[in-house]
N, CA, C and O atoms as a GROMACS GRO file, in nm:
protein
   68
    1UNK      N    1   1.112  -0.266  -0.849
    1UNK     CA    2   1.235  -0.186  -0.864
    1UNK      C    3   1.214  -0.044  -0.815
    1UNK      O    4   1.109   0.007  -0.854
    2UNK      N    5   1.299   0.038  -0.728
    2UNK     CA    6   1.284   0.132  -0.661
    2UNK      C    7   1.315   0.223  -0.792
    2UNK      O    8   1.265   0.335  -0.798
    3UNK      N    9   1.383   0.183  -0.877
    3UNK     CA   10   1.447   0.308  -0.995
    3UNK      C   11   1.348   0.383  -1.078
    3UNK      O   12   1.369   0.498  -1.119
    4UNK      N   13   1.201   0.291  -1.110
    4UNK     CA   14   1.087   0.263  -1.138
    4UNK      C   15   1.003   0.422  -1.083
    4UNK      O   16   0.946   0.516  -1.138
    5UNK      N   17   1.050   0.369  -0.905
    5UNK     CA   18   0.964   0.469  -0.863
    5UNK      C   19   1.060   0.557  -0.842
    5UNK      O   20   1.037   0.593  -0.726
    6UNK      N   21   1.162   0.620  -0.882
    6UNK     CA   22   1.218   0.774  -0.853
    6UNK      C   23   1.104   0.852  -0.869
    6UNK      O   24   1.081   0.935  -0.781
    7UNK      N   25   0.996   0.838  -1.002
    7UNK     CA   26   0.956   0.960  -0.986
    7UNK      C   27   0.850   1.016  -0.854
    7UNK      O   28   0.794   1.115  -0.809
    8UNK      N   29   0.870   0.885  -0.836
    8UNK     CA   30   0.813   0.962  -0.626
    8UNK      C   31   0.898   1.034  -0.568
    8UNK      O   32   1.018   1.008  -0.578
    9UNK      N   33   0.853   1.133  -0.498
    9UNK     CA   34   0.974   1.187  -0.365
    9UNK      C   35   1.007   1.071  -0.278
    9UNK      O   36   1.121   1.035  -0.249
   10UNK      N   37   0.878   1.006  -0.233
   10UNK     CA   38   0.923   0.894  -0.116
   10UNK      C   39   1.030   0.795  -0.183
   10UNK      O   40   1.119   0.738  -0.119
   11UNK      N   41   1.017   0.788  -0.269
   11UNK     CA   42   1.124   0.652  -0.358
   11UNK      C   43   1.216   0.717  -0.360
   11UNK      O   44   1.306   0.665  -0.295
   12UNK      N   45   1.251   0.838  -0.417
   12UNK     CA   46   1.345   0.934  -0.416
   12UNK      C   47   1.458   0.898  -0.276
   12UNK      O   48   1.566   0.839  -0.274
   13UNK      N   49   1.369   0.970  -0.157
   13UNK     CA   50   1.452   0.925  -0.078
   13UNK      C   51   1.502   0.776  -0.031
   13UNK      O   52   1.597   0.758   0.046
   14UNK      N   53   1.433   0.682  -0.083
   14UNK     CA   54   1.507   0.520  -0.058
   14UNK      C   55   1.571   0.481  -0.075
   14UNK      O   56   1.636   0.394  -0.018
   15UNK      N   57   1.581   0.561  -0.214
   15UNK     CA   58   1.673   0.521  -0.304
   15UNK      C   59   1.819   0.559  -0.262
   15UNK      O   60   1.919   0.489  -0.243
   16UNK      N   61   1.795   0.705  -0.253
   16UNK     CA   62   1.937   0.749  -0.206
   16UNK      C   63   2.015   0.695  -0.052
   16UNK      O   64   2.131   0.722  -0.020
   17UNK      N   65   1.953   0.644  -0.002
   17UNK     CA   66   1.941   0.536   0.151
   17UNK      C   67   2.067   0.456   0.091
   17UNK      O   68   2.114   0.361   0.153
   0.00000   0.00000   0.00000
């Protein structure tokens, strides 16, 4: 789950993708 990794920057931005 990407939500998991928000607290990355890189996930951060995937997420918002």
């Amino acid at each position: 789950m990407k939500w998991a990794l928000l607290d990355l920057p890189i996930s951060r931005t995937e997420a918002a993708s």
